[in-house]
C-alpha positions as a LaTeX table, in Angstrom:
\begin{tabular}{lrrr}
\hline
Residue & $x$ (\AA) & $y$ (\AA) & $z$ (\AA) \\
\hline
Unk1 & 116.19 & 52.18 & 128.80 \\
Unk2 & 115.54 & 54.76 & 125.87 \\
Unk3 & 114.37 & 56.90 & 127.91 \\
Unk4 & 116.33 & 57.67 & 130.62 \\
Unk5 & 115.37 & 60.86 & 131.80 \\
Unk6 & 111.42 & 59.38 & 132.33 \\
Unk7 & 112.70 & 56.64 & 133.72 \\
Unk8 & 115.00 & 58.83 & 136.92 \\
Unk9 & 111.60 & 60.79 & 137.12 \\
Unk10 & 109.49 & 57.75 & 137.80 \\
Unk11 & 112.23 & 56.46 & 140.13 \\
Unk12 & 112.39 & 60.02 & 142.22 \\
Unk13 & 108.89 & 60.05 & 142.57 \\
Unk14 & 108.51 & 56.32 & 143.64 \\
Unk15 & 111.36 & 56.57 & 146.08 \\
Unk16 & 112.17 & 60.45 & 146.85 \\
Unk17 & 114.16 & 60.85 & 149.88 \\
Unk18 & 114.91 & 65.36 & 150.82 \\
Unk19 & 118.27 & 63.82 & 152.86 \\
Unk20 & 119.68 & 61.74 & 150.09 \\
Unk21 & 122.27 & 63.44 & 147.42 \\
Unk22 & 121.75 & 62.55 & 143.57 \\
Unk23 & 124.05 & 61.56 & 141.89 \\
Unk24 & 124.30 & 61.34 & 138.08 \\
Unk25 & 127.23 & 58.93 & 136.27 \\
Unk26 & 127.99 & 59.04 & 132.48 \\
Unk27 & 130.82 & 57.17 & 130.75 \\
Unk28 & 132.15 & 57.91 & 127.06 \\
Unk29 & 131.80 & 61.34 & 125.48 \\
Unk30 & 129.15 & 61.05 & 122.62 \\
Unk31 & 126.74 & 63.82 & 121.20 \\
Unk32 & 123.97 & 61.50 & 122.50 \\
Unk33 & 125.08 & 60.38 & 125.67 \\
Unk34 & 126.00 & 64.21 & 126.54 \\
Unk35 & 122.64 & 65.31 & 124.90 \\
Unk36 & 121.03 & 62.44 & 127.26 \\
Unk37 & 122.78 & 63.47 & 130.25 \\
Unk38 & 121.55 & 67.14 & 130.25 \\
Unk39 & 118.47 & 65.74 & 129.63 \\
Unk40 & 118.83 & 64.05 & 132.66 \\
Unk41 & 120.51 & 66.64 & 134.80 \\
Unk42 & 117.33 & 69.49 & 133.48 \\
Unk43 & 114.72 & 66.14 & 135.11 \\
Unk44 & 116.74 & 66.20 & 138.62 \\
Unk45 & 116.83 & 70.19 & 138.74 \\
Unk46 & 112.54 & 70.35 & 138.11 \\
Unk47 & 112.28 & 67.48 & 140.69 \\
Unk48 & 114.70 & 68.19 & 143.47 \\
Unk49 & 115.92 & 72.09 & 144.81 \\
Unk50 & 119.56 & 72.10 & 143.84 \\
Unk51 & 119.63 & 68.94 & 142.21 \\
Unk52 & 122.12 & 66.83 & 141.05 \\
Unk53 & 124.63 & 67.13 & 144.31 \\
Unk54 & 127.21 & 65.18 & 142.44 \\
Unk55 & 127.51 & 64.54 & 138.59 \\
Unk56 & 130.51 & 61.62 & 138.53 \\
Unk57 & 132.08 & 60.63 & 135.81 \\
Unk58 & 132.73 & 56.72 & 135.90 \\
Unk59 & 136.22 & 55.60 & 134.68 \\
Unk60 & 137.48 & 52.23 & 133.80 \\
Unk61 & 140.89 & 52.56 & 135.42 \\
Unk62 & 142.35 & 50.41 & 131.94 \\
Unk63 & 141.46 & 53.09 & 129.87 \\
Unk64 & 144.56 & 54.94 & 130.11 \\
Unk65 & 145.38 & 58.20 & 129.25 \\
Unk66 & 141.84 & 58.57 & 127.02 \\
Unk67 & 140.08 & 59.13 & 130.46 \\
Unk68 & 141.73 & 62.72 & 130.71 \\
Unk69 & 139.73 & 63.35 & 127.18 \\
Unk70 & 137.10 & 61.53 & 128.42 \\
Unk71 & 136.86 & 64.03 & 131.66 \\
Unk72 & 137.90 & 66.97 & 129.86 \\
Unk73 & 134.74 & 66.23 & 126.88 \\
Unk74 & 132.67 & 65.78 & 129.81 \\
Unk75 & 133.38 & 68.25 & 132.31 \\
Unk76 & 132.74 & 70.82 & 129.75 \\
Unk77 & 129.72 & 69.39 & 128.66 \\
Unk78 & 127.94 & 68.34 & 131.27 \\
Unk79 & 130.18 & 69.64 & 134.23 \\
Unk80 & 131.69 & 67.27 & 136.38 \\
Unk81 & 131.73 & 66.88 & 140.61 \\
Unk82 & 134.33 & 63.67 & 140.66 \\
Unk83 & 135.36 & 60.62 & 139.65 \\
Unk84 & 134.53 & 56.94 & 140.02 \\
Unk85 & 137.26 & 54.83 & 139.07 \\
Unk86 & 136.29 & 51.26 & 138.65 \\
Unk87 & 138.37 & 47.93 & 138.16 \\
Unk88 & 141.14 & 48.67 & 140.23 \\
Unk89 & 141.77 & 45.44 & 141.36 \\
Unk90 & 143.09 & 43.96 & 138.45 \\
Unk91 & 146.38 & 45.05 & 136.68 \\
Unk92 & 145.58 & 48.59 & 135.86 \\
Unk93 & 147.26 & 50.93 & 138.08 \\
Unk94 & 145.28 & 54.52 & 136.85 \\
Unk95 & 147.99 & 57.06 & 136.99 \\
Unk96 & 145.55 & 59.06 & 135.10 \\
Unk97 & 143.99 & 59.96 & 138.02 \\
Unk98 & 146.92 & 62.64 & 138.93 \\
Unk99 & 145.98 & 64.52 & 135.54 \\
Unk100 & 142.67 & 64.46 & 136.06 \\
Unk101 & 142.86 & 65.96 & 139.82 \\
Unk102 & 145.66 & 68.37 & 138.52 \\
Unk103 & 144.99 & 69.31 & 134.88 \\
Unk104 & 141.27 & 69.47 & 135.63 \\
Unk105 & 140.55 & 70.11 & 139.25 \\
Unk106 & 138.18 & 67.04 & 139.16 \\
Unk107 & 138.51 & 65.09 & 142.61 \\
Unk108 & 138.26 & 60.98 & 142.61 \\
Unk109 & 135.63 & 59.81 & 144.87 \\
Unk110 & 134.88 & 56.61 & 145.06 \\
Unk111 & 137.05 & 53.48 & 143.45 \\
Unk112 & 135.57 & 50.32 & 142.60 \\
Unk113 & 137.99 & 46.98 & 143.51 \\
Unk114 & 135.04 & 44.69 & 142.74 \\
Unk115 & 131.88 & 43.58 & 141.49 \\
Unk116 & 130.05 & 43.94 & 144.45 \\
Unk117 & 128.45 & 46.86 & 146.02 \\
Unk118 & 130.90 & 46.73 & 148.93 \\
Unk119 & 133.66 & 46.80 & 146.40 \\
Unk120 & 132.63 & 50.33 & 145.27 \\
Unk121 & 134.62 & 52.49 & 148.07 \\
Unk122 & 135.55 & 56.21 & 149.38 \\
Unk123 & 138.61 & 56.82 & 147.40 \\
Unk124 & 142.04 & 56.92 & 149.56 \\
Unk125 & 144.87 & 59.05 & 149.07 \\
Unk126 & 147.32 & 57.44 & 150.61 \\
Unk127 & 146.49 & 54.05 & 149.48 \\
Unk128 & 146.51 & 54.87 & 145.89 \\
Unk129 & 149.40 & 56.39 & 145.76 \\
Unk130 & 151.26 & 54.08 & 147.74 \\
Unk131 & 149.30 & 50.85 & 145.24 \\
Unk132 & 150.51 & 53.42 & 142.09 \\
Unk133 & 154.38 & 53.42 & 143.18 \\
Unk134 & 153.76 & 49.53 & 144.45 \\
Unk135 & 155.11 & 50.45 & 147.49 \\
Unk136 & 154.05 & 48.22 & 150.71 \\
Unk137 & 153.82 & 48.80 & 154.23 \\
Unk138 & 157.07 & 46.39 & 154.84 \\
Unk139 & 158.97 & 48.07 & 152.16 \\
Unk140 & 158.80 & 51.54 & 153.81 \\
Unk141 & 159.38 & 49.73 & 157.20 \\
Unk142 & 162.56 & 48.53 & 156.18 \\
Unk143 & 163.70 & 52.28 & 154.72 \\
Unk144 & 163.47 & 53.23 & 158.57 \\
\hline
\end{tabular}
């Protein structure tokens, strides 16, 4: 849409829900996609007390390195809750993840291993780091 701030006002109002968080997800860094998303964030603040709960930045975990930039340009601009790191079940391992949690105090919250809805998923410590050193349960079990 062209328009998206109309377009998240027409949706709260159709389908408003007090209990629910918002959440608001951007991707690259340009002037009009920032511009866009404070338009955006200014709509959920006039429509809902506190509003947005969350503002994640989505990641595609092949990007590399540029997703520290990309976090960095958009934390300052926009401000940023967490991360969303999405196709992580291909080859990309995203070991820019521990920059963006340390560098940027920016917590990962949900990684995406899929296509489907039910591949979108709470993000796991432990599980990362053990898929970012390719370690496997039977590997450590033999260490003991």
């Amino acid at each position: 849409t062209k328009k998206p701030a109309a377009c998240l006002e027409r949706c709260h109002v159709f389908c408003a829900r007090p209990e629910r968080p918002v959440e608001v997800s951007a991707s690259l860094p340009t002037k009009v996609e920032v511009s866009a998303q404070a338009k955006i964030r200014r709509t959920l603040e006039k429509q809902i007390p506190g509003a947005p709960h969350d503002s994640l930045l989505v990641v595609d975990a092949a990007v590399g390195r540029n997703a520290v930039d990309q976090a960095r340009g958009w934390q300052k601009d926009v401000g940023v809750t967490g991360l969303a790191v999405t196709k992580l079940d291909g080859t990309a391992r995203a070991g820019f993840v521990v920059s963006v949690v340390e560098d940027l105090g920016i917590p990962v919250k949900l990684v995406g291993v899929g296509e489907k809805l039910d591949d979108l998923r709470d993000f796991d410590k432990s599980a990362f780091v053990d898929s970012l050193l390719d370690v496997r349960a039977a590997d450590v079990a033999d260490l003991e």
